[in-house]
C-alpha angles and dihedrals in degrees: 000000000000098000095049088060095057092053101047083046088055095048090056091047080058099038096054086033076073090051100049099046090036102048083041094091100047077056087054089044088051099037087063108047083080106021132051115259089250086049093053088052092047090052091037087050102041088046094048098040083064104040082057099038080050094059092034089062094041092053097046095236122154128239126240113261099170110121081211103049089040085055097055092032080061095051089047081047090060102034097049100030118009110054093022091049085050090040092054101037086056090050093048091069088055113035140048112270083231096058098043083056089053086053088048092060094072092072104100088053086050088059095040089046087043090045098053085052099038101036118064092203098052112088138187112251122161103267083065100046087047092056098046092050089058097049090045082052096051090047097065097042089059096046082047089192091183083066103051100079096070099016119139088239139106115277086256098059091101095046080050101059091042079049087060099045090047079056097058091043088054081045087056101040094049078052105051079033087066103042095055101042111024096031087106114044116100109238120102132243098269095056089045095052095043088050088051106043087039090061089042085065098052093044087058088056096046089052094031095087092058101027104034104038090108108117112257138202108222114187118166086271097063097038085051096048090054091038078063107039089058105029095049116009092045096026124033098023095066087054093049087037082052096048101046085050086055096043106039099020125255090278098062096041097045076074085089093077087064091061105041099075085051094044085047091049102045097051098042089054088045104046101019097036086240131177145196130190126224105268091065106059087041092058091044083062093056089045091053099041081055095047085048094055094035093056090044097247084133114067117212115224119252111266112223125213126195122263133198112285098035094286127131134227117209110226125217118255114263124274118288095021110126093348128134105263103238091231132075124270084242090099094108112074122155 
């Protein structure tokens, strides 16, 4: 019975996991719509800091001293909060949330495509070219450039989609950036993602006297959204991603990143009338069908050569085919 209860616990932790990271960027979309991007990333990171140094005081953990985990938790800081916090935030004022969710979607190929330039031991085989050919493909189907010349947007659509993308490569690189520097500290998840963000925060004050002095126009939607985006989409939601990795494996969570994009569409047409052409969900599904083969959810079958005799010997698939990633589920982040 007991058991039963953990997993249906876990389940609800996932399931509002999709919530969280996919509604964060309707939050961004309505933030600001009364703040400056730099403005809605102060406020995301303060909230947040606290929300984590919160748990991280209720649940008696320890934080990090070391002058050489703090450095690369700084650059981490940088690479997963700071600049694609900024980079979203600016997007958010040009382009549709929805379709900032399905951009984020690409994440998990910006880390596999970061991976195979930053770590010696990652090569390219053909599940994984085949994977990043899908998701460039779905890239550009989404962007759709043949269509920006005429299209019905602002003049920085286009600046706004790039802005996204540049989000999701300082996503996989934060991520590759981890797993070869901090795999092996021993501090858990939960402790790595409160020093960070908490830096984060104090990295935003440093930069908002120069960055957020821009006037604002604050009403109860845009303090909640922020409220949101920090409390829950950078707070509580690294403690439950943390928790369903640990309960169900990486593999399984990194299924999050599938329903994002939907979660992010389907609000942002609900609550902001918006809506996407085509071409973009269209380009979400090979995203996705690239993110499914790059993080080995598709087995490839077992080739077979010919023996002596006229037998055959099966040969195992190739190499990161149907294989646990070696790197958390946690390669997703809004």
């Amino acid at each position: 019975m007991a058991h039963g209860t953990t997993g249906r616990g876990t389940a609800i932790k996932f399931g509002a996991l999709a919530l969280m990271w996919g509604s964060s960027f309707l939050f961004i979309r309505v933030a600001v719509g009364g703040l400056a991007p730099a403005q809605v990333v102060l406020g995301r990171l303060l909230v947040g800091a606290a929300t984590l140094a919160l748990i991280m005081t209720l649940t008696r953990r320890r934080w990090p001293r070391e002058r050489r985990v703090l450095g690369h938790l700084a650059v981490v800081a940088v690479l997963l909060c700071v600049v694609p916090f900024l980079l979203f935030a600016w997007a958010g004022q040009h382009i549709p949330s929805g379709l900032s969710s399905i951009y984020n979607a690409t994440t998990p190929v910006m880390t596999l495509l970061v991976s195979l330039v930053a770590l010696p031991q990652e090569r390219l085989t053909a599940v994984r070219t085949a994977a990043l050919a899908l998701a460039a493909a779905g890239v550009v189907v989404i962007a759709a450039p043949w269509t920006l010349g005429g299209a019905p947007h602002g003049e920085d659509f286009g600046l706004g989609q790039l802005a996204a993308l540049g989000a999701t490569a300082c996503y996989g690189s934060g991520f590759v950036y981890l797993r070869r520097f901090l795999a092996g500290v021993r501090y858990d998840a939960v402790t790595v993602a409160a020093t960070q963000v908490g830096i984060g925060a104090l990295i935003m004050l440093v930069l908002a006297p120069f960055v957020a002095r821009t006037p604002v126009a604050v009403d109860g939607g845009v303090v909640a959204a922020v409220l949101a985006l920090g409390a829950l989409s950078t707070g509580v939601a690294y403690i439950w991603n943390f928790d369903v990795v640990r309960a169900w494996g990486a593999t399984a969570a990194s299924t999050v990143t599938y329903l994002t994009p939907v979660v992010g569409v389907v609000l942002g047409a609900l609550v902001l009338g918006e809506r996407l052409t085509l071409n973009q969900p269209v380009g979400a599904v090979l995203v996705i069908l690239g993110i499914v083969v790059g993080q080995g959810h598709v087995r490839l079958p077992a080739r077979r050569t010919p023996r002596a005799g006229g037998r055959t010997e099966a040969r195992p698939p190739e190499a990161g085919a149907g294989t646990e990633p070696p790197a958390p589920a946690a390669e997703r982040i809004s």
